[in-house]
MOPAC internal coordinates of N, CA, C and O (Angstrom, degrees):
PM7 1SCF
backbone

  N    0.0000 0     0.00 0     0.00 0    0    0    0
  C    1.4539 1     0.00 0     0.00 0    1    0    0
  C    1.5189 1   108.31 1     0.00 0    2    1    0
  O    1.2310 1   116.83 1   -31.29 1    3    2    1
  N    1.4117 1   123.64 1   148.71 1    3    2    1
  C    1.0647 1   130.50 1  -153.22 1    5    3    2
  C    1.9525 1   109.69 1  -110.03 1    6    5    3
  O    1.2310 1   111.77 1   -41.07 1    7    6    5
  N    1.2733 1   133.11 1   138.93 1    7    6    5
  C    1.4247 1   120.39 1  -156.55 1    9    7    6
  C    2.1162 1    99.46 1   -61.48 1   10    9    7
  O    1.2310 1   134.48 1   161.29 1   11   10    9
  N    1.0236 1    89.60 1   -18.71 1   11   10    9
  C    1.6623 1    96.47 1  -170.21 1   13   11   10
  C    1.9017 1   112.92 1   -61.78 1   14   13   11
  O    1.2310 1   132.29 1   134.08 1   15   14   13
  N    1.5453 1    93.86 1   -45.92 1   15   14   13
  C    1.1979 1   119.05 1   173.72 1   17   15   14
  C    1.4402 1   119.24 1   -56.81 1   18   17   15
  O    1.2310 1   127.19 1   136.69 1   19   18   17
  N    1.1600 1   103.76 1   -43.31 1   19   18   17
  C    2.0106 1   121.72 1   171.72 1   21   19   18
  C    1.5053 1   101.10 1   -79.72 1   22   21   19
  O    1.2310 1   118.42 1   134.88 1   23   22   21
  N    1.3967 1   120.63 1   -45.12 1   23   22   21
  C    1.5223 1   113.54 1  -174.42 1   25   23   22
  C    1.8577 1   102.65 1   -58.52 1   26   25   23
  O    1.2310 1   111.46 1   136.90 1   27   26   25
  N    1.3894 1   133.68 1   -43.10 1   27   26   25
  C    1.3340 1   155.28 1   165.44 1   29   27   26
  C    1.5403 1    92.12 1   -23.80 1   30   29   27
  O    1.2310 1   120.06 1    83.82 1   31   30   29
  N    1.3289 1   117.49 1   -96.18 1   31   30   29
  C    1.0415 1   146.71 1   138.40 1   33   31   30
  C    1.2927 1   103.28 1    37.03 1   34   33   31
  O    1.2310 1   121.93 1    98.77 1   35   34   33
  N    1.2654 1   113.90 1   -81.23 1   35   34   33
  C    1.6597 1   134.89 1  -139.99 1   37   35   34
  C    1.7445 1    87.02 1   -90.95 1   38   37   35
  O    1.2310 1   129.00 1   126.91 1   39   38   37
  N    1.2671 1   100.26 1   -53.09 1   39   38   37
  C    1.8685 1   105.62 1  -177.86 1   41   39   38
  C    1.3089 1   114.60 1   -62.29 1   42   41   39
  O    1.2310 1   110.62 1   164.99 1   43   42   41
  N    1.3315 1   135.24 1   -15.01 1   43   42   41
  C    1.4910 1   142.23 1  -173.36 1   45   43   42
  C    1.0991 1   101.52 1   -91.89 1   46   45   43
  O    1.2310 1   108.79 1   137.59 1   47   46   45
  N    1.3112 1   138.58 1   -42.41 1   47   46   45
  C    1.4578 1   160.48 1  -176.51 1   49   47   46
  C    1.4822 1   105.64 1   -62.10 1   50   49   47
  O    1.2310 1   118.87 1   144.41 1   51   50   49
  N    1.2478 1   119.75 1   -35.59 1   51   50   49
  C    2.3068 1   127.00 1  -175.88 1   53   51   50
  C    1.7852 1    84.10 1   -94.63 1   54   53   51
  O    1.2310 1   125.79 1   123.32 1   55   54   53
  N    1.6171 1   106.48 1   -56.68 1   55   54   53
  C    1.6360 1    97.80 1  -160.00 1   57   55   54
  C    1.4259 1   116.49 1   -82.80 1   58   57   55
  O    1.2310 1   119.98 1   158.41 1   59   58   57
  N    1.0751 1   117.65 1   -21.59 1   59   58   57
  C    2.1243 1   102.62 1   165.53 1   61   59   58
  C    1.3792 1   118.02 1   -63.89 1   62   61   59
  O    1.2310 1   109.62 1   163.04 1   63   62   61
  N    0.9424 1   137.08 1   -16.96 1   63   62   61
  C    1.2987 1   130.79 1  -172.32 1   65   63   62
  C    2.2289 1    98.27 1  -108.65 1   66   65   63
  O    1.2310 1   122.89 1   152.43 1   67   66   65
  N    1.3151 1   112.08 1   -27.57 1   67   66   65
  C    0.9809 1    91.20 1  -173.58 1   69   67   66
  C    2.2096 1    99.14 1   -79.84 1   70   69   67
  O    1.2310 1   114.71 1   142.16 1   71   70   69
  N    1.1226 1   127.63 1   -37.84 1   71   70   69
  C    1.1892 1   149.46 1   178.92 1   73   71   70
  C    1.6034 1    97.39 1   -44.86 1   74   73   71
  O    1.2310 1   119.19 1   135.11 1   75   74   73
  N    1.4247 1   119.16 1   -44.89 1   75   74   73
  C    1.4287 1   120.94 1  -172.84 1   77   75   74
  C    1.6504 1   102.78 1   -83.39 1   78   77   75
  O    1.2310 1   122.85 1   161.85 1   79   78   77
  N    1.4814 1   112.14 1   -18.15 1   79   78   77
  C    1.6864 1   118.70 1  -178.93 1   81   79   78
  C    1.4870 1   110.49 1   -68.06 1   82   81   79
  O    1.2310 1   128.53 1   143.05 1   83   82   81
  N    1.8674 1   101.18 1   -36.95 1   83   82   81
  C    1.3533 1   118.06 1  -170.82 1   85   83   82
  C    1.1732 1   116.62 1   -58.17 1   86   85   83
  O    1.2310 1   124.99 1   121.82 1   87   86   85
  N    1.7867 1   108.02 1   -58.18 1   87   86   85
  C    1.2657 1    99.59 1  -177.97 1   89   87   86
  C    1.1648 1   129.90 1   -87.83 1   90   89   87
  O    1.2310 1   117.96 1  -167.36 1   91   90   89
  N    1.1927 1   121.49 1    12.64 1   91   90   89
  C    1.8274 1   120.03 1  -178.25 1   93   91   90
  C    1.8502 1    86.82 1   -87.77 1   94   93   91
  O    1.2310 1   116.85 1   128.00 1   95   94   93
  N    1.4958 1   123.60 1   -52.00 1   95   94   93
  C    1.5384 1   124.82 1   174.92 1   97   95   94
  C    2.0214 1    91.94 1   -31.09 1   98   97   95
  O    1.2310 1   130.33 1    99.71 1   99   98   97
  N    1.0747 1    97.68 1   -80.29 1   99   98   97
  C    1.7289 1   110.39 1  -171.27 1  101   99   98
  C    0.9478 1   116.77 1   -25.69 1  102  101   99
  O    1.2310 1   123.03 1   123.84 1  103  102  101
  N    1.3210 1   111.80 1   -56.16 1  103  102  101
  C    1.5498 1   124.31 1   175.19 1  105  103  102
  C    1.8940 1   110.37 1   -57.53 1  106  105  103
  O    1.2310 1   121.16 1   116.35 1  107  106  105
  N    1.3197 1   115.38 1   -63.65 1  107  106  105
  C    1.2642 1   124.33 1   171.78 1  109  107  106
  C    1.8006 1   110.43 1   -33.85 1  110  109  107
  O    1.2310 1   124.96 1   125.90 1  111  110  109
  N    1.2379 1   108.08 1   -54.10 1  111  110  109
  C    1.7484 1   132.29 1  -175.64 1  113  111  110
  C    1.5402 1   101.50 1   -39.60 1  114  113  111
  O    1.2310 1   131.83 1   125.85 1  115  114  113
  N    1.7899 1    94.77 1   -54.15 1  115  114  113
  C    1.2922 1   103.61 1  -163.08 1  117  115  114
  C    1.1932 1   123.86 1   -67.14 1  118  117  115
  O    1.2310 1   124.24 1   130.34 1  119  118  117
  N    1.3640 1   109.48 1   -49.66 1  119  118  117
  C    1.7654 1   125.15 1   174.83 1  121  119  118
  C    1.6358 1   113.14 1   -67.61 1  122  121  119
  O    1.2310 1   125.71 1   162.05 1  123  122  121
  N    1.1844 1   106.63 1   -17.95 1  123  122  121
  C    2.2079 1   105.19 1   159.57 1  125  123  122
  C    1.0329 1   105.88 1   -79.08 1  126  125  123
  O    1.2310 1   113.80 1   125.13 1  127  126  125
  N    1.6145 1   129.34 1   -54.87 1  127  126  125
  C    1.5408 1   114.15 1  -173.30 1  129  127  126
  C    1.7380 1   107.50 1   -51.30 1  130  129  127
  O    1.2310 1   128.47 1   118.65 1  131  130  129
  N    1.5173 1   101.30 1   -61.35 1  131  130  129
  C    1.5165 1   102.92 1  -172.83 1  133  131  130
  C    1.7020 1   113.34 1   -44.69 1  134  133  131
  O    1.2310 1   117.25 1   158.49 1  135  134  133
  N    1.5571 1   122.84 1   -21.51 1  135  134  133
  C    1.4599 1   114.87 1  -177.83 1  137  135  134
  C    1.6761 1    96.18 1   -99.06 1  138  137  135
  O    1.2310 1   114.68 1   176.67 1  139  138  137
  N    1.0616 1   127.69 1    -3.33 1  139  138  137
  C    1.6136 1   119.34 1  -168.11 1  141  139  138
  C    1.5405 1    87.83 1   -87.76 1  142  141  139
  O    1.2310 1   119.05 1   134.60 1  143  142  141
  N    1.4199 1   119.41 1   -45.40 1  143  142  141
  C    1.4344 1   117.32 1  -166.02 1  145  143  142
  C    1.5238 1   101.81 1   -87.02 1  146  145  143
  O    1.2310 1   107.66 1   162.50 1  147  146  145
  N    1.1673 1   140.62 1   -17.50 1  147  146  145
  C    0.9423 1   110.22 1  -157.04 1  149  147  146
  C    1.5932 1   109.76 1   -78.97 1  150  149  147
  O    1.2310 1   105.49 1  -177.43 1  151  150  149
  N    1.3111 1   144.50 1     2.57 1  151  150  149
  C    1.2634 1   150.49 1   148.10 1  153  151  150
  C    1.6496 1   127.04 1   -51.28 1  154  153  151
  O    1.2310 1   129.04 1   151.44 1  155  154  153
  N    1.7074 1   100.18 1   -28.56 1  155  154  153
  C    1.6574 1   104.55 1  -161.83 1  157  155  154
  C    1.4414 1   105.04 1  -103.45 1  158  157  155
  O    1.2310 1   113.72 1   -34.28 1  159  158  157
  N    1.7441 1   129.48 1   145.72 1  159  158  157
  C    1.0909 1   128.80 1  -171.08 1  161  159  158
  C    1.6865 1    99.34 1   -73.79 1  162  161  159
  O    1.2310 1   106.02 1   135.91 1  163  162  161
  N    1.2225 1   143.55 1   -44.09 1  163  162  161
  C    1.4984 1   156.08 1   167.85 1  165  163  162
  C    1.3057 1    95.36 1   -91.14 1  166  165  163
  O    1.2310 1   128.39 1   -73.62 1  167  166  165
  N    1.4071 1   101.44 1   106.38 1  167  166  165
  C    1.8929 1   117.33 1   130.61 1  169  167  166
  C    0.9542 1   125.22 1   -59.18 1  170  169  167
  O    1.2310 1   129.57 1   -49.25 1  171  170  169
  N    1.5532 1    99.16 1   130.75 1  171  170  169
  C    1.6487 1   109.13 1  -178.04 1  173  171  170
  C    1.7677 1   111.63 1   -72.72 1  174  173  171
  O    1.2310 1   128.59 1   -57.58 1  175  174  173
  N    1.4635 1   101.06 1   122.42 1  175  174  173
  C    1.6116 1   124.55 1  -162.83 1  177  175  174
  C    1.5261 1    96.11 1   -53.50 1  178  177  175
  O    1.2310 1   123.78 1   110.63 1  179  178  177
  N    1.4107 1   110.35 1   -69.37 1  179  178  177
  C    1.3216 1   104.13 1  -144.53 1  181  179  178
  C    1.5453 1    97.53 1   -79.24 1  182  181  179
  O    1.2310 1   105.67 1  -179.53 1  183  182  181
  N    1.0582 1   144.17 1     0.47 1  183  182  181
  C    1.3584 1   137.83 1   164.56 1  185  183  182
  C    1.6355 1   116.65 1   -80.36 1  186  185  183
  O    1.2310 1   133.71 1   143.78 1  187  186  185
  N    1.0663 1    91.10 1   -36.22 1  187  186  185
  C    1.8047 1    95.60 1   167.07 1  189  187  186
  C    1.7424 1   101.11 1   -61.87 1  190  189  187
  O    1.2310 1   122.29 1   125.49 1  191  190  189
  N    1.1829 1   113.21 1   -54.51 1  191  190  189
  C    1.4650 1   111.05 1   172.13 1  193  191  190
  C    1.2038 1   133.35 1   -32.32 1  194  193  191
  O    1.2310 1   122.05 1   123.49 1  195  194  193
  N    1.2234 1   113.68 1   -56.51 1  195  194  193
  C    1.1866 1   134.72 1  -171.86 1  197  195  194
  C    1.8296 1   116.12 1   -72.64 1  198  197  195
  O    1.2310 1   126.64 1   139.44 1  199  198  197
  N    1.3936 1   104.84 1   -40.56 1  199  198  197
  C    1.3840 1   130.97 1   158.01 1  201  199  198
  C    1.4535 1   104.08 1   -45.26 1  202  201  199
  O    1.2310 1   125.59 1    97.27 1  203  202  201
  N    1.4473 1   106.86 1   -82.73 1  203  202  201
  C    1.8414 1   105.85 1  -174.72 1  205  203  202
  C    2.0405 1    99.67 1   -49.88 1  206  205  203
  O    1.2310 1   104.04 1   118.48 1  207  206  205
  N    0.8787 1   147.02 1   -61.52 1  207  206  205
  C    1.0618 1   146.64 1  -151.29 1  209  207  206
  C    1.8044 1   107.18 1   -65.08 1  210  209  207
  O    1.2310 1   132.79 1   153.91 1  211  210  209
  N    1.4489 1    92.89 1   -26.09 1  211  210  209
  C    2.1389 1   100.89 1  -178.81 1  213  211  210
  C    1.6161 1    83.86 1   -94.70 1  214  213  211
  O    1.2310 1   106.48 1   131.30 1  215  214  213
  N    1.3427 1   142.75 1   -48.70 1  215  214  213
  C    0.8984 1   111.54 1   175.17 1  217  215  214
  C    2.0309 1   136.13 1   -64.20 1  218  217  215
  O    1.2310 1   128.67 1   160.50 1  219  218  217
  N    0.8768 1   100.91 1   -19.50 1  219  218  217
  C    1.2928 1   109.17 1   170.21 1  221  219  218
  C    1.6520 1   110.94 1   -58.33 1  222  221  219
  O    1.2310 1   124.25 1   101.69 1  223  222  221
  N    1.3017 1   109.45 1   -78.31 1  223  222  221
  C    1.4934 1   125.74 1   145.77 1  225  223  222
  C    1.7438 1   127.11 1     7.19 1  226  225  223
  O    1.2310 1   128.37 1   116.75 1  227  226  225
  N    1.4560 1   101.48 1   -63.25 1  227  226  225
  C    1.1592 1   134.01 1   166.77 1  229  227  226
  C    1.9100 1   107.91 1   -51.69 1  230  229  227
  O    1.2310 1   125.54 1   102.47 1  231  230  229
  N    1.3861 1   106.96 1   -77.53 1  231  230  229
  C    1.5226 1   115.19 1   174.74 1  233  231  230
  C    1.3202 1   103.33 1   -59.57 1  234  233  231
  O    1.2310 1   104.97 1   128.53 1  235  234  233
  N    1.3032 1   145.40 1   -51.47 1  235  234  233
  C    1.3993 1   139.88 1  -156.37 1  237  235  234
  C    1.9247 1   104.73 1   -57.74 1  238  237  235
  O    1.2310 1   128.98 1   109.58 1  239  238  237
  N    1.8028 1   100.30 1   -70.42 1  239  238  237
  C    1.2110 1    96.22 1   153.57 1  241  239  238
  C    1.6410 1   144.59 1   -28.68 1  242  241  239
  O    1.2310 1   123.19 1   126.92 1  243  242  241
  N    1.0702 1   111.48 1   -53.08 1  243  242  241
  C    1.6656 1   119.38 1   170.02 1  245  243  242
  C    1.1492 1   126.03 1   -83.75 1  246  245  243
  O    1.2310 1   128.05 1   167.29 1  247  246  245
  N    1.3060 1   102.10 1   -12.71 1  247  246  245
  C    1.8150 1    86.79 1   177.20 1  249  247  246
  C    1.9470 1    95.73 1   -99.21 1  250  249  247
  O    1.2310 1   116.05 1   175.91 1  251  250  249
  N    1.2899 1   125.11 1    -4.09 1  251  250  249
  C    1.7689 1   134.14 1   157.21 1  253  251  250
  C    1.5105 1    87.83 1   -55.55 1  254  253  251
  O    1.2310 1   130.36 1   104.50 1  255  254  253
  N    1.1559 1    97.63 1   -75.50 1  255  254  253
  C    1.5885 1   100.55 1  -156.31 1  257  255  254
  C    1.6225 1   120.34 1   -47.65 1  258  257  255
  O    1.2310 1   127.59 1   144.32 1  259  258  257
  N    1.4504 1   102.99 1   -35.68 1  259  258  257
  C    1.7655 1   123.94 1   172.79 1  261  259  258
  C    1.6953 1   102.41 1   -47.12 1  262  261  259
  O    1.2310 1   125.75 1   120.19 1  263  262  261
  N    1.7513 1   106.56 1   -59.81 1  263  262  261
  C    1.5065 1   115.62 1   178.92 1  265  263  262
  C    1.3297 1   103.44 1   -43.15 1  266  265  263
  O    1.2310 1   113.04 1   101.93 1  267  266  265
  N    1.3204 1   130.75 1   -78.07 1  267  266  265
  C    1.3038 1   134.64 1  -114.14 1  269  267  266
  C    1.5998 1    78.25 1   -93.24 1  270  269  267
  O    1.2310 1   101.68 1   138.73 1  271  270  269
  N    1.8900 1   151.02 1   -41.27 1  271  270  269
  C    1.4213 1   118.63 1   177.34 1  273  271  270
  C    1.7053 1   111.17 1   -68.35 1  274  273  271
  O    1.2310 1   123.83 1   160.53 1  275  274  273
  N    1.6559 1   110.26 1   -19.47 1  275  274  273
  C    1.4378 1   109.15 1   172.72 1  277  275  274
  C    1.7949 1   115.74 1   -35.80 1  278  277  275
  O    1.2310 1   124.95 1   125.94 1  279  278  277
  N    1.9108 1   108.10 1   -54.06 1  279  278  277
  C    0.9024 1   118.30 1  -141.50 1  281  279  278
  C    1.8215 1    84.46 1   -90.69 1  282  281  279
  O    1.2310 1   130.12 1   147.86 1  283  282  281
  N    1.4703 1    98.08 1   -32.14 1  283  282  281
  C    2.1136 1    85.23 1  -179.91 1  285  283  282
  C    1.2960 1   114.79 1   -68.56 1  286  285  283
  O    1.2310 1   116.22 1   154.58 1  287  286  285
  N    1.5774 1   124.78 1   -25.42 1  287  286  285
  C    1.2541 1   126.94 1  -147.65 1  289  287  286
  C    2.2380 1    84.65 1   -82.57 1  290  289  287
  O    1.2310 1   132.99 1   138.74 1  291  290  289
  N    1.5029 1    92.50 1   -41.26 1  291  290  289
  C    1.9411 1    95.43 1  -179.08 1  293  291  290
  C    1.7153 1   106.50 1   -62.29 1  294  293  291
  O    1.2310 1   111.60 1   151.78 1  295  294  293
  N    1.1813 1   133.43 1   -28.22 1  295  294  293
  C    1.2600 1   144.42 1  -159.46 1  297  295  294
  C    1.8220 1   103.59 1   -91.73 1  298  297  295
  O    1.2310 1   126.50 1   136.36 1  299  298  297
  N    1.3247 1   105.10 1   -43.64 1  299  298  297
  C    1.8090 1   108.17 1  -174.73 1  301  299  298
  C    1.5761 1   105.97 1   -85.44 1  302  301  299
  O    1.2310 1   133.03 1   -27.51 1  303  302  301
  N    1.5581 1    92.44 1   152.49 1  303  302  301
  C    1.4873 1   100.36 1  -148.61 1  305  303  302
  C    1.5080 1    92.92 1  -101.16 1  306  305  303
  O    1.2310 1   103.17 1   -59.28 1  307  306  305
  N    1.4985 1   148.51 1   120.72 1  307  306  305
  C    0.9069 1   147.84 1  -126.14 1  309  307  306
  C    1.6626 1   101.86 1  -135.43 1  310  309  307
  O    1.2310 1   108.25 1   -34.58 1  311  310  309
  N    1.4402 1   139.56 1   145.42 1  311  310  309
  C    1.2119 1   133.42 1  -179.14 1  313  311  310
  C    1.4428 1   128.83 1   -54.03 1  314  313  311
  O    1.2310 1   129.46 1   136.04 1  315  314  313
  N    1.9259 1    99.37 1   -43.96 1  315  314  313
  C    1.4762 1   118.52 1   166.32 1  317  315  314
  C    1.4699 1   115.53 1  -124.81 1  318  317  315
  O    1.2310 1   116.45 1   -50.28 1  319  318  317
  N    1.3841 1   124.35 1   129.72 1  319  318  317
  C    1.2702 1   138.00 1  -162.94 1  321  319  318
  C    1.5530 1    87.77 1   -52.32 1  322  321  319
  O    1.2310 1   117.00 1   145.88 1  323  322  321
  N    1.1982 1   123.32 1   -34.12 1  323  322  321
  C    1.5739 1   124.14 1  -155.72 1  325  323  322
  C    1.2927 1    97.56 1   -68.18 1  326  325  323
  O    1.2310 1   117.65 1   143.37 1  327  326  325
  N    1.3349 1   122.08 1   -36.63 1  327  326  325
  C    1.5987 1   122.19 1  -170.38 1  329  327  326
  C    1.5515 1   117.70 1   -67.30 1  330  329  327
  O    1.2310 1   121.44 1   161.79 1  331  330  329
  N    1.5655 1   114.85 1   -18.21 1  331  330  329
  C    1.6411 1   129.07 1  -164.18 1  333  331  330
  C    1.3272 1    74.64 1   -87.04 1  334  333  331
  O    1.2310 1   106.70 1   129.79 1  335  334  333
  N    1.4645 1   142.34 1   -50.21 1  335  334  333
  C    1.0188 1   112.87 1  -171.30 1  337  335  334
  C    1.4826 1   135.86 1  -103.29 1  338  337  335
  O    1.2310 1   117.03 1   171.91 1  339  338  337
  N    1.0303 1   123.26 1    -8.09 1  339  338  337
  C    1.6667 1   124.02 1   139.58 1  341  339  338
  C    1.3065 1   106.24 1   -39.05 1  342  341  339
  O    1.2310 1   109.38 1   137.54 1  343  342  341
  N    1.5474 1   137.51 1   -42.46 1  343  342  341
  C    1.4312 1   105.32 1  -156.42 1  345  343  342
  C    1.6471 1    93.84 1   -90.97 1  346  345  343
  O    1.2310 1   108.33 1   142.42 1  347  346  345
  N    1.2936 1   139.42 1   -37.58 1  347  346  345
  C    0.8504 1   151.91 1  -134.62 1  349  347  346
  C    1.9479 1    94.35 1   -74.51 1  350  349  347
  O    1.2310 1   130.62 1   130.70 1  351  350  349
  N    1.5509 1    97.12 1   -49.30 1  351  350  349
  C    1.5166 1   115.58 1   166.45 1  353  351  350
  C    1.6469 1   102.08 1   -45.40 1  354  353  351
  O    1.2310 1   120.74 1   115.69 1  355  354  353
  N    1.5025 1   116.20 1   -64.31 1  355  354  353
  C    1.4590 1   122.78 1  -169.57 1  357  355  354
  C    1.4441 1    89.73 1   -42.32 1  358  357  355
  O    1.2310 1   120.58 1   117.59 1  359  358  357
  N    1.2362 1   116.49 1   -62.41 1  359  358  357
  C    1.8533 1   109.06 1  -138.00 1  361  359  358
  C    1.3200 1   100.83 1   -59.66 1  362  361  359
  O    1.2310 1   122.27 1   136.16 1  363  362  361
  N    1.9061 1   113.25 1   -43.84 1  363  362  361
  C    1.7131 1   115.74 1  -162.14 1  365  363  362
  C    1.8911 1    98.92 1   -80.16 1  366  365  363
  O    1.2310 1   119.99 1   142.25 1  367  366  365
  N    1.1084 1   117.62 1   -37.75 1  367  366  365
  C    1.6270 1    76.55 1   173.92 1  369  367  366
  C    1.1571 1   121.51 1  -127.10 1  370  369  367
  O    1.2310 1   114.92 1  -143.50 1  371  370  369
  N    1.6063 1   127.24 1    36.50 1  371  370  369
  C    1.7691 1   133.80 1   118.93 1  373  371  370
  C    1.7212 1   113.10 1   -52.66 1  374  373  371
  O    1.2310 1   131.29 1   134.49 1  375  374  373
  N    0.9901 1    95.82 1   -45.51 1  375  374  373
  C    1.9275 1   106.19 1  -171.06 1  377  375  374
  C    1.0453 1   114.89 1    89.85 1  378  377  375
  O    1.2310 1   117.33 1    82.41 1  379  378  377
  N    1.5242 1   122.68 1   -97.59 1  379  378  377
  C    1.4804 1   138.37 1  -162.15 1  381  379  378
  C    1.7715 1    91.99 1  -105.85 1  382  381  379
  O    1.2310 1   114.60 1   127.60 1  383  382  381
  N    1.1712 1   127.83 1   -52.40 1  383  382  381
  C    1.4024 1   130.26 1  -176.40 1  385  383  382
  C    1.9941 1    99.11 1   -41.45 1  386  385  383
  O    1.2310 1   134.18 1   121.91 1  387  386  385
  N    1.9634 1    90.18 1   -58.09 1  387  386  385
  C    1.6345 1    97.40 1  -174.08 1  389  387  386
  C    1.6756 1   104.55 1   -58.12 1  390  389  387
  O    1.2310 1   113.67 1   128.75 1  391  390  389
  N    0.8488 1   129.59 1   -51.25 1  391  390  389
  C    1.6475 1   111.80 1  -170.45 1  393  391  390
  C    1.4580 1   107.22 1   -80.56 1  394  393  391
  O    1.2310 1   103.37 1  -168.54 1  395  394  393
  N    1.3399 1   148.18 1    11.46 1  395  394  393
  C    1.2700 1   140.51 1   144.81 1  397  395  394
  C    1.0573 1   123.45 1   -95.75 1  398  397  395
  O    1.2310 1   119.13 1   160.29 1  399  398  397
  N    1.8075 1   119.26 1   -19.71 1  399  398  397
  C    1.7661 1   105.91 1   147.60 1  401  399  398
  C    1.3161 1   130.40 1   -58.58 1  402  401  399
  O    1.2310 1   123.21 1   137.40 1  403  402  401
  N    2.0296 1   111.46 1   -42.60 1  403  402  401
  C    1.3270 1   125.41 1   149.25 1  405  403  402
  C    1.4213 1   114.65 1   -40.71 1  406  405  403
  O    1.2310 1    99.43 1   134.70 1  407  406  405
  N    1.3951 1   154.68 1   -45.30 1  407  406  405
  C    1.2274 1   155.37 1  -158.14 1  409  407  406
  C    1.4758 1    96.08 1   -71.00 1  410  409  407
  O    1.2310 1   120.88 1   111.21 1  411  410  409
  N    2.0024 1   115.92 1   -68.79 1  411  410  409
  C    1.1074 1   109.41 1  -172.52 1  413  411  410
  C    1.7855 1   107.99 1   -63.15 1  414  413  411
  O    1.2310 1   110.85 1   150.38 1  415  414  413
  N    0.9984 1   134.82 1   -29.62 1  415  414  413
  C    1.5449 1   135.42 1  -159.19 1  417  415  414
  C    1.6706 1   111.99 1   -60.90 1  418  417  415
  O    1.2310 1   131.14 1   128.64 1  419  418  417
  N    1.7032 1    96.11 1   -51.36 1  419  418  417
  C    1.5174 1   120.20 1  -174.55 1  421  419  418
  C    1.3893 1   107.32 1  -132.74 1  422  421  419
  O    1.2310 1   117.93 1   116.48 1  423  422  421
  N    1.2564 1   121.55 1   -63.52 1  423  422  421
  C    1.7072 1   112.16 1  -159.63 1  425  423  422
  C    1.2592 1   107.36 1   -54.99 1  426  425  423
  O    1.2310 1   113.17 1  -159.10 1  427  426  425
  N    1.4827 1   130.50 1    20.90 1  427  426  425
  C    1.7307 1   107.25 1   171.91 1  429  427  426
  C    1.8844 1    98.77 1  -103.12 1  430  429  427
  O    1.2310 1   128.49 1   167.46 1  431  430  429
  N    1.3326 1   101.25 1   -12.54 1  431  430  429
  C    1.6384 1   114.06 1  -168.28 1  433  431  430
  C    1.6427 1    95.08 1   -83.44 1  434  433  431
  O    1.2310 1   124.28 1   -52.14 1  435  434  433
  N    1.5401 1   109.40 1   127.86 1  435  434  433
  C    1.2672 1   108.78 1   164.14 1  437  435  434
  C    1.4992 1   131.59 1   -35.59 1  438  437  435
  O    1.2310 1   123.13 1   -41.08 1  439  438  437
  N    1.2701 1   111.60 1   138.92 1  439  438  437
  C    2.3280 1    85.51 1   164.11 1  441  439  438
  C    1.1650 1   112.26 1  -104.24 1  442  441  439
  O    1.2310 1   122.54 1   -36.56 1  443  442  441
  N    1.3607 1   112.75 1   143.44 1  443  442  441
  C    1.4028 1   145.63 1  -152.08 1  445  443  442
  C    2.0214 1    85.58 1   -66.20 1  446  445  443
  O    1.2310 1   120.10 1   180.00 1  447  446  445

């Protein structure tokens, strides 16, 4: 295994759990603004702003992160061919959910 592969590794391990912190916050963020405003004839601009811009943020990040177990889950050599492709199914249409069930399942395990 290669130090790059362990460096991977080590960084997936701080950032999945903080990435999964993010968006439940995001999510939370979202559904207060949407009840704070929903009383006022003008929404407040720059909070909507700021909202679309963490949400962007949000997807940009995860759908990287979606790729990159996409591309380990095609790369690791698996017991039954059948299994490369169940997960591969999981990751593309779970998305971000599918490659962080994939993350905890396999991507913390080296590939062979």
């Amino acid at each position: 295994m290669n130090n790059s592969s362990i460096m991977d590794r080590k960084i997936f391990k701080y950032l999945v759990p903080i990435y999964i912190v993010w968006i439940i916050l995001h999510i939370i963020f979202f559904v207060s603004f949407i009840i704070s405003q929903a009383g006022k004839e003008t929404p407040d601009i720059t909070l909507m702003v700021l909202l679309l811009i963490s949400h962007f943020l949000v997807l940009i990040v995860g759908i990287a992160f979606m790729v990159y177990m996409l591309i380990d889950c095609v790369l690791r050599k698996f017991e039954k061919d059948s299994q490369k492709v169940v997960w591969v199914i999981i990751i593309v249409f779970l998305s971000i959910l599918g490659a962080i069930i994939y993350y905890y399942m396999h991507g913390k395990k080296p590939r062979k």
